[in-house]
C-alpha positions in Angstrom: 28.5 33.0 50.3 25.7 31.3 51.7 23.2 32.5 54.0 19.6 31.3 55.5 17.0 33.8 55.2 14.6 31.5 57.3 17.3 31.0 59.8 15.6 33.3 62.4 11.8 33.0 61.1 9.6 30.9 63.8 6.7 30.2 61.3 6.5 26.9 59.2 8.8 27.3 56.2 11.6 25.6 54.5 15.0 26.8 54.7 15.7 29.8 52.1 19.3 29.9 51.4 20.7 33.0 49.3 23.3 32.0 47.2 25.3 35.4 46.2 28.8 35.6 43.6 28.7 35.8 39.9 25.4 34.4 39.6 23.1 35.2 42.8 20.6 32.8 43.2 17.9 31.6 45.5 17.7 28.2 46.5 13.8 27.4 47.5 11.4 30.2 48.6 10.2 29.4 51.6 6.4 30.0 53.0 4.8 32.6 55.1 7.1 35.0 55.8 8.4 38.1 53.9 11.6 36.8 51.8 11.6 39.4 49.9 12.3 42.3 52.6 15.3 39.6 53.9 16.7 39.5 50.2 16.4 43.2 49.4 18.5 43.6 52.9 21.2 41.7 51.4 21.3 42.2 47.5 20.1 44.3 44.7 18.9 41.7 42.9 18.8 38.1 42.1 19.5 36.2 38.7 17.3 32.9 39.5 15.2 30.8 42.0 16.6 27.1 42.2 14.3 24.7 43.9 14.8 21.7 45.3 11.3 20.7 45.1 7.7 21.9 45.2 6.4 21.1 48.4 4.1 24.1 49.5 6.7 25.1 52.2 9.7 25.7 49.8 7.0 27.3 46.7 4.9 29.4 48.5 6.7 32.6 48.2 8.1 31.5 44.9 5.6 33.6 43.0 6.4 37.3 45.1 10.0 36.9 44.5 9.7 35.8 40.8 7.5 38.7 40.6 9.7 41.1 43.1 12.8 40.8 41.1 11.4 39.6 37.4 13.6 36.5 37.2 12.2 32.8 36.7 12.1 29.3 38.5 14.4 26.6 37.8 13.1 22.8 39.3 13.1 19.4 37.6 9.2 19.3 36.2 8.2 22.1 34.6 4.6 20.7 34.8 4.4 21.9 37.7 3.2 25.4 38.4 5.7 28.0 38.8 8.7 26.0 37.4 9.6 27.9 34.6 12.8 26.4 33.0 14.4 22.1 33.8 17.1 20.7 35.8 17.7 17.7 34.7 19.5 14.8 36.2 23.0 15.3 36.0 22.7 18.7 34.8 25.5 21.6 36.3 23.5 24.8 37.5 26.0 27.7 38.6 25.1 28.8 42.5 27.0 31.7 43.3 30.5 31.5 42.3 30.5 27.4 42.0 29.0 25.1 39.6 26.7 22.2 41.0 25.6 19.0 39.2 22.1 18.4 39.9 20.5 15.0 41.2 17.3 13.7 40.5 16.4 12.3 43.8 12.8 10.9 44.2 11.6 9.3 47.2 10.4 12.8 49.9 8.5 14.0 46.7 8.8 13.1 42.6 10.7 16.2 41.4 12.8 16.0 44.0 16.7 17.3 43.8 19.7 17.6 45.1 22.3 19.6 44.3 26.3 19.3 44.6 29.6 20.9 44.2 32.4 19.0 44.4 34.9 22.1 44.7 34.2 23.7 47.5 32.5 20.7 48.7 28.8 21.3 49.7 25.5 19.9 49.1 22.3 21.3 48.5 20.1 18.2 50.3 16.4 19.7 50.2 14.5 17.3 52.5 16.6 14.5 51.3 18.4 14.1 54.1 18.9 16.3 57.7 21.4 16.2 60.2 22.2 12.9 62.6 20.8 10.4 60.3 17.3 11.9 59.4 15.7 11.8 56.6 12.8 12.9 54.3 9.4 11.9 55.5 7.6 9.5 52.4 4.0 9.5 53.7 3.0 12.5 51.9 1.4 11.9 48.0 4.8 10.9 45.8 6.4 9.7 48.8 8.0 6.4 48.5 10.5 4.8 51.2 11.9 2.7 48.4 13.0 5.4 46.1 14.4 7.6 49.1 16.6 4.7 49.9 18.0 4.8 46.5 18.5 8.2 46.2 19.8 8.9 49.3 22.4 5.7 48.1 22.5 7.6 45.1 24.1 10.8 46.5 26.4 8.9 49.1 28.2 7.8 46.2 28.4 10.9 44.2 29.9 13.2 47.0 33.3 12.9 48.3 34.1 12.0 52.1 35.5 15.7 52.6 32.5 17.2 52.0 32.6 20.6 54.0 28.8 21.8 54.3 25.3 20.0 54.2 22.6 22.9 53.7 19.4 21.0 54.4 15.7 21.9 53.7 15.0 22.4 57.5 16.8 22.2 60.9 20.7 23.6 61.0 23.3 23.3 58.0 25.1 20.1 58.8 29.5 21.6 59.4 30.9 18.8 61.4 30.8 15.7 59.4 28.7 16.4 56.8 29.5 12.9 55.1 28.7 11.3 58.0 25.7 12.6 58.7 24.8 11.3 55.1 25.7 8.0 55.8 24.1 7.7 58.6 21.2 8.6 56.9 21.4 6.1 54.1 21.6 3.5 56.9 19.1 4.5 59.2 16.6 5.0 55.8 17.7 1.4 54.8 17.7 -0.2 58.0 13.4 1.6 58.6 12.6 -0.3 55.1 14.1 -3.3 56.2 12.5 -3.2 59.5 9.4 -1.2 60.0 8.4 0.3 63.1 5.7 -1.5 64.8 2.4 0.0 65.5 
């Protein structure tokens, strides 16, 4: 089961999704609001936090919940303060009941990833991709359009065309067409690189 702590939380965060099964795990940590009240009304406890990437607005409550429920931080760069243990490209991290291969998908920020299950069919975008054909904002430091083309391309071809669910880093999980809405991301991403908007 999936659910988005942030879902009802009107301040600027990330989406927080708990991820519960045989291993309960938190995917991002959202930012100024209390997480860890919304995840000790759910669960007992948690076994990990998963991150998609370290933007403040998916970290800042990393360090409350680590210390809340004594468990560490799982991200690609462990250089980075408060990662605690590597995903790797093309590494399978268990969410839940499900196991997900990781994505190293640079381009919104370097440590960027994404993260996918083929069986049941969902994706873990971050702020890869969002519904209707958005897509990750690259003027912020590590941001390159380039790159986010590529990955975006990148996890197009890795998922399958019946993919069920899209959680993204912000605005509504993606139900209808979740495929779709990746495509149409990977051509409207391509299609702003190839033709920039004029100032």
């Amino acid at each position: 089961m999936v659910e988005n702590l942030a879902e009802d939380v009107h301040a600027f965060t990330s989406n927080v999704f708990l991820v519960t099964g045989d291993r309960t795990v938190l995917v991002d940590a959202g930012a100024n609001f209390d997480v860890v009240s919304e995840i000790e009304a759910r669960v007992d406890d948690i076994d990990a936090v998963v991150l998609t990437h370290t933007h403040k607005d998916h970290v800042a409550n990393l360090e409350a919940v680590t210390d809340a429920f004594d468990v560490e931080a799982w991200g690609f760069d462990t250089s980075v303060e408060g990662v605690d243990n590597e995903i790797a490209d093309e590494d399978t991290v268990v969410l839940g009941d499900h196991e997900y291969v990781a994505m190293h998908t640079p381009g919104h920020k370097d440590d960027h990833l994404c993260l996918y299950a083929r069986e049941p069919g969902v994706l873990f975008a971050g702020d890869l991709i969002f519904e209707h054909g958005s897509y990750g904002r690259t003027d912020l430091p590590e941001g390159d359009h380039q790159e986010l083309v590529l990955s975006i391309h990148d996890v197009l071809d890795m998922i399958e065309k019946d993919l069920q669910v899209m959680y993204a880093g912000h605005g509504q999980s993606v139900t209808t067409n979740p495929y779709g809405s990746v495509d149409l991301s990977a051509q409207q991403a391509l299609n702003d690189a190839e033709d920039p908007p004029q100032s």
